[in-house]
C-alpha positions in Angstrom: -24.9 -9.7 -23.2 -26.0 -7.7 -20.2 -23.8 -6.2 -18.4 -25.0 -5.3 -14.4 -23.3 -1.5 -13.6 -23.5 -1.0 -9.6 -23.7 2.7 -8.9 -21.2 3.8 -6.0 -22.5 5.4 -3.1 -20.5 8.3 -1.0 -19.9 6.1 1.1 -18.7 2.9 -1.3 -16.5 5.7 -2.8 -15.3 6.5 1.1 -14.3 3.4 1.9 -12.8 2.2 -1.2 -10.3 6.0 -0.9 -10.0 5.2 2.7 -10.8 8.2 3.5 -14.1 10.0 5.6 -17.5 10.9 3.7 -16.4 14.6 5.4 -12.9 14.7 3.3 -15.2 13.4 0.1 -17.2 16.6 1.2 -14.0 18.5 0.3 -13.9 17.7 -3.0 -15.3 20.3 -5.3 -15.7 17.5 -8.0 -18.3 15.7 -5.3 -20.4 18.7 -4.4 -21.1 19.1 -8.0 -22.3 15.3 -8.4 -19.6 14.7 -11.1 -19.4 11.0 -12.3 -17.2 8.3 -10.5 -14.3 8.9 -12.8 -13.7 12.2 -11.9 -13.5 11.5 -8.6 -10.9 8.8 -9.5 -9.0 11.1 -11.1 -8.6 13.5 -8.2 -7.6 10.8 -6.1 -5.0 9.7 -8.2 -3.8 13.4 -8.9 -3.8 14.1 -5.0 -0.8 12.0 -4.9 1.1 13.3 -7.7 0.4 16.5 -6.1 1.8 15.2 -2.5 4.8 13.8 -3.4 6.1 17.0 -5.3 4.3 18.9 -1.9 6.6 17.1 0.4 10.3 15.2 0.3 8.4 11.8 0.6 9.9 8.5 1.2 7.6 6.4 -1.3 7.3 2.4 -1.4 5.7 -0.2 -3.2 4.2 -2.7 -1.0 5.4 -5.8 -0.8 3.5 -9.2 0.4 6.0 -8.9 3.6 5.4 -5.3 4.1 1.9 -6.3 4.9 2.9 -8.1 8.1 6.3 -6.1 8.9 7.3 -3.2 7.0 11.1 -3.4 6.1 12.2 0.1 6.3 14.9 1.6 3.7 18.0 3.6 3.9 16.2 6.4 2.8 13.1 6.3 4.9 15.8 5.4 8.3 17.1 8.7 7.3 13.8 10.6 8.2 14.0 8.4 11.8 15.4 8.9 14.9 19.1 6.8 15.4 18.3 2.9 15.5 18.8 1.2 18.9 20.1 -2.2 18.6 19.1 -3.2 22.4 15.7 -1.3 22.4 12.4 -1.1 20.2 12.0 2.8 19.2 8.6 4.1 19.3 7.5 6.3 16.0 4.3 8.3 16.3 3.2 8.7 13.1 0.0 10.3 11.6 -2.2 8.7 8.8 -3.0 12.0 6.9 -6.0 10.1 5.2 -7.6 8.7 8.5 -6.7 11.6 10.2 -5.7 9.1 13.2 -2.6 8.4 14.8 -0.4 5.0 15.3 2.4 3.9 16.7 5.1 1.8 15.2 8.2 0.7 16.4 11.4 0.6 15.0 13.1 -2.4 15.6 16.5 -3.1 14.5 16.7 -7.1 13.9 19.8 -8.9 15.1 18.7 -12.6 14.4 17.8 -14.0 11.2 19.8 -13.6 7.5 18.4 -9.7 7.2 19.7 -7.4 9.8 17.7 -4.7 8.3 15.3 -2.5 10.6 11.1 -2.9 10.5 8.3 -1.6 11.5 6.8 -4.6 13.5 4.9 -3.7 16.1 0.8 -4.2 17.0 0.7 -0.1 15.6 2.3 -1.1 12.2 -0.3 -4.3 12.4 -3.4 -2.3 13.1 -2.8 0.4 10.3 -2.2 -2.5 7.8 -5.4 -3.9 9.3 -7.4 -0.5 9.2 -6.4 0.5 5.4 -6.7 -2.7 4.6 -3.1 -2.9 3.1 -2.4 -5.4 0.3 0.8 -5.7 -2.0 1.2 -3.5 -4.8 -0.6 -0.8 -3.0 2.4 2.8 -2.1 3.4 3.9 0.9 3.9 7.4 1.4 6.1 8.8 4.6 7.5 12.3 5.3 8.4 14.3 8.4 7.2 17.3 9.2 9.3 20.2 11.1 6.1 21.3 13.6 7.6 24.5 16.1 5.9 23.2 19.0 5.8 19.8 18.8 9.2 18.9 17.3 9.6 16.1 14.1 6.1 15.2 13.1 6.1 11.8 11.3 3.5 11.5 8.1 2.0 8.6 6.2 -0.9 8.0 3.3 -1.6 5.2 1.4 -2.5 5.0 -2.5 -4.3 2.1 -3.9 -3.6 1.8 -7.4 -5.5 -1.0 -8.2 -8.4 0.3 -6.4 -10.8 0.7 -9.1 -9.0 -1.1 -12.3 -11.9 -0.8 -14.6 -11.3 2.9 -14.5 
């Protein structure tokens, strides 16, 4: 039996993290030209690290969520007050990326769930640009910034990313 081993590049490894060939620069494991797994491992341990770092609102992905993500109790507590006439804009800052969207917070008022979502283009385009699929955790804090007020924060971890490993 043969078994065909494709060696990752820096940037296979980039885009699988989501994350820049610059942040990948970052990592000490990189620089020294440690194996794939190691790398892996700080990924996975950069999250363990973030959510005890921060008070993080943390979901699993759902198939829905893709499209329009239903937004908790816990997480609406992080939020400015829900409008039920009016879509609220959320800036919110992909820590991985380093890019920001917008969302909007829209409380629903038709349909059997009443509960708010994040369903605007914004919420769309960051599902589009990490490439979001169910299973995969959502991370969301705010930040207290002095000059700029509530900063909004969000990362993504793939689990499933690389299985074999």
């Amino acid at each position: 039996m043969v078994r065909i081993v494709k060696v990752l590049t820096k940037t296979d490894v980039s885009q699988r993290l989501g994350v820049t060939k610059e942040m990948l620069n970052e990592l000490p494991l990189y620089n020294r030209k440690r194996d794939v797994k190691q790398i892996v491992r700080a990924y996975r341990a950069n999250y363990q690290s973030m959510e005890m770092e921060h008070d993080c609102f943390e979901k699993v992905l759902t198939a829905s969520d893709v499209k329009r993500l239903g937004v908790t109790t816990t997480m609406l507590e992080m939020l400015p007050p829900e409008d039920p006439d009016r879509d609220i804009p959320i800036r919110v800052f992909d820590n991985q990326k380093r890019k920001d969207y917008e969302f909007k917070l829209s409380s629903r008022q038709r349909g059997r769930s009443k509960n708010p979502v994040f369903q605007s283009r914004g919420w769309r385009v960051f599902a589009n640009d990490r490439g979001i699929a169910a299973g995969d955790v959502l991370y969301f804090w705010a930040e207290e910034d002095p000059f700029h007020g509530t900063q909004y924060r969000i990362a993504l971890y793939k689990p499933n990313l690389f299985p074999h490993l």
